[in-house]
N, C-alpha and C positions, 0 to 999 in steps of 0.2 A: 806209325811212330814207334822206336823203339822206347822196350822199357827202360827208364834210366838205371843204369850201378853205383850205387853212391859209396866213396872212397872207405876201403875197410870193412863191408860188409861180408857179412856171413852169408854163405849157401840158404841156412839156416834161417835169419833172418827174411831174403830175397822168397824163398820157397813160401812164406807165410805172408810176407808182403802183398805177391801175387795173388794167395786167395783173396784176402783182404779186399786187393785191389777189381778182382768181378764180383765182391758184393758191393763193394760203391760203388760199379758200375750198372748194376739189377735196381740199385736204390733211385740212381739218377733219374734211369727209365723208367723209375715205377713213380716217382714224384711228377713226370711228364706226363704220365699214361693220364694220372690224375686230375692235372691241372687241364689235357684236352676234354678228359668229360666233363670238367665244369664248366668249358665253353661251350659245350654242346647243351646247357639245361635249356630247358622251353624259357620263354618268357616267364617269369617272375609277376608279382604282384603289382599293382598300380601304386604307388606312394601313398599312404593315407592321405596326407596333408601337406602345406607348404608351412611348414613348419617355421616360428620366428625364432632364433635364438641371439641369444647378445653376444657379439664379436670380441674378444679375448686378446685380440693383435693389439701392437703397442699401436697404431697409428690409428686406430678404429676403436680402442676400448670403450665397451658398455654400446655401439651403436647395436641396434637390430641387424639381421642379416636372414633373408629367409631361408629356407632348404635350398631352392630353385639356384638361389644367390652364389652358395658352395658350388656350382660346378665351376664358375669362371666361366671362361672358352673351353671349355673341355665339354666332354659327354661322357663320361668315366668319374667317378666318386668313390674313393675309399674313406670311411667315415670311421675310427675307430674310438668304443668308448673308455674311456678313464674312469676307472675308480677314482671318483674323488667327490666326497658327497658332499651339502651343504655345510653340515655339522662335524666332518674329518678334521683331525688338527691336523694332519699330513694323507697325502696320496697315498695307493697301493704303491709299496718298493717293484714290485716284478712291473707294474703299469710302466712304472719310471724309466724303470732299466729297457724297456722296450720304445719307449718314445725317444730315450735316449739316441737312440739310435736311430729311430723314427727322422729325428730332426735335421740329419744330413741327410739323409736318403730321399727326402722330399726334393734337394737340388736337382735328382735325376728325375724321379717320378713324375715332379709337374711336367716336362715334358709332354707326358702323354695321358696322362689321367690329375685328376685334384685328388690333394691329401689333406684332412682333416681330424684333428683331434674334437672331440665332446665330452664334455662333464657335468656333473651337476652341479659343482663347484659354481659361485659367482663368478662372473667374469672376473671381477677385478682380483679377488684371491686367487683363479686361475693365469692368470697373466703373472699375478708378483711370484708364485712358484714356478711357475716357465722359466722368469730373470736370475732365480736362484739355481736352476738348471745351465744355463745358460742356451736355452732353444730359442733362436732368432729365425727357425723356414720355417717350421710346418704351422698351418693355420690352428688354429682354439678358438672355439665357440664354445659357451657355457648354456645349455639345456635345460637351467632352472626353473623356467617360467613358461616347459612346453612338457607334451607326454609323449616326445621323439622316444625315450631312452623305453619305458614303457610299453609302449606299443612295437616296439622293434626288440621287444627280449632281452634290452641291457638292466635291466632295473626287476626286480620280484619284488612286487608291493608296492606300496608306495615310498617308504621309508630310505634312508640311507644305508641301510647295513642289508638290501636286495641290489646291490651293482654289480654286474655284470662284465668282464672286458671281453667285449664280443668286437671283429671286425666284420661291418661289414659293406658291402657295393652296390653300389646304385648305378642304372645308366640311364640317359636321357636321349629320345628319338622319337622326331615327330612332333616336339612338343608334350609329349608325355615322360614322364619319369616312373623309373619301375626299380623293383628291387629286383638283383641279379642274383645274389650269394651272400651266406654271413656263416661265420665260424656257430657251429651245434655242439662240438666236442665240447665235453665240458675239460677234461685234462687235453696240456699237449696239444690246445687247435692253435695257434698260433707260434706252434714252434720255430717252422722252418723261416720265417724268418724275424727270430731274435737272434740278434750276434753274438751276448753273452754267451748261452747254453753250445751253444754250435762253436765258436770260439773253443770253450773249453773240452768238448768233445775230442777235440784234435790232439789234445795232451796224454802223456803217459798216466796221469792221473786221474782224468776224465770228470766228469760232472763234480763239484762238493757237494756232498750229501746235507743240502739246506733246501728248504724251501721255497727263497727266495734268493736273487743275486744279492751277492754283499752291498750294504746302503751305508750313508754316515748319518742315518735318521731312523726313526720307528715310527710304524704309521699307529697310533694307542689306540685311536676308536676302532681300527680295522681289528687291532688283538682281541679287542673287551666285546667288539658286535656283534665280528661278522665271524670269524676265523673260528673252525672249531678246531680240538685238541689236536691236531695232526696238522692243521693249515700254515 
């Protein structure tokens, strides 16, 4: 394929483009190189438990639903934790802006694997901030009354101001359920796919120099808990 000319360009420009253009293409390859050795890891660990959490959908609010329950028909679980503790008057903003996006993108995903949100939020305050989102795909379950979050890394301590937003996957075969992968990084492991940061990447003016993406909310307990001076 040739490379496109686009009307009015400079030598200048094109000459700079082009390099540009084989380091996005080194990135591509090295983001694939990546994601093959993560299919290749051994087996993963056994589940702890089948863990009970209360269901967060509007048509199931407050039932039980247990781990096993989250796959559906599928054998593939992407399970991601939310910041949002019992005692939070609002969620992490960066959590938000990532389910944000999370919640279309389940239309594709269940295809081939189950998507799930977790929190330690009640259900029922988990579900009325979803309505204020306006998230109607991806599933939420609320974690409060189990030590999923805990025992899988999301949570340090016991307290609310130790959450964690770690992603991570579980598969199921044979009857057994195993842990496959979860995000370790602590910066930057769930970059590649939030839309905001990469979105704005694309621009001449590139990232805003914030912390978080822009919100019409503040999360107060995450300021006063959890967040130290830079966060």
């Amino acid at each position: 394929m040739s490379v496109p000319r686009y009307p009015n360009e400079s030598e200048d420009y094109r000459r700079a483009r082009n390099a540009l253009l084989d380091a996005e293409q080194r990135l591509v390859d090295q983001v694939k190189a990546v994601a093959a050795l993560r299919r290749r890891l051994p087996p993963g660990g056994e589940l702890k438990e089948d863990y009970t959490f209360a269901s967060a959908n509007r048509d199931t609010l407050g039932e039980p639903i247990r781990f096993s329950e989250l796959f559906g028909d599928k054998d593939t679980l992407l399970l991601y934790s939310y910041m949002f503790g019992k005692a939070w008057d609002k969620p992490c903003p960066s959590c938000t802006s990532l389910i944000d996006g999370f919640d279309r993108a389940t239309i594709s995903v269940r295809r081939d694997a189950a998507f799930v949100v977790v929190a330690r939020a009640p259900a029922e305050r988990l579900r009325a901030w979803a309505d204020t989102r306006g998230w109607n795909d991806i599933d939420l379950v609320s974690a409060e009354s189990n030590t999923y979050l805990a025992d899988y890394k999301c949570q340090d301590g016991d307290g609310d101001d130790g959450l964690q937003p770690i992603m991570h996957v579980f598969t199921r075969s044979d009857g057994m359920i195993r842990h496959f992968w979860g995000t370790e990084l602590r910066q930057n492991h769930v970059d590649t796919v939030w839309p905001y940061w990469n979105l704005m990447d694309m621009t001449p003016e590139g990232r805003p120099d914030v912390p978080t993406p822009p919100q019409d909310f503040r999360s107060r307990f995450l300021e006063q808990h959890y967040l130290d001076g830079d966060g």
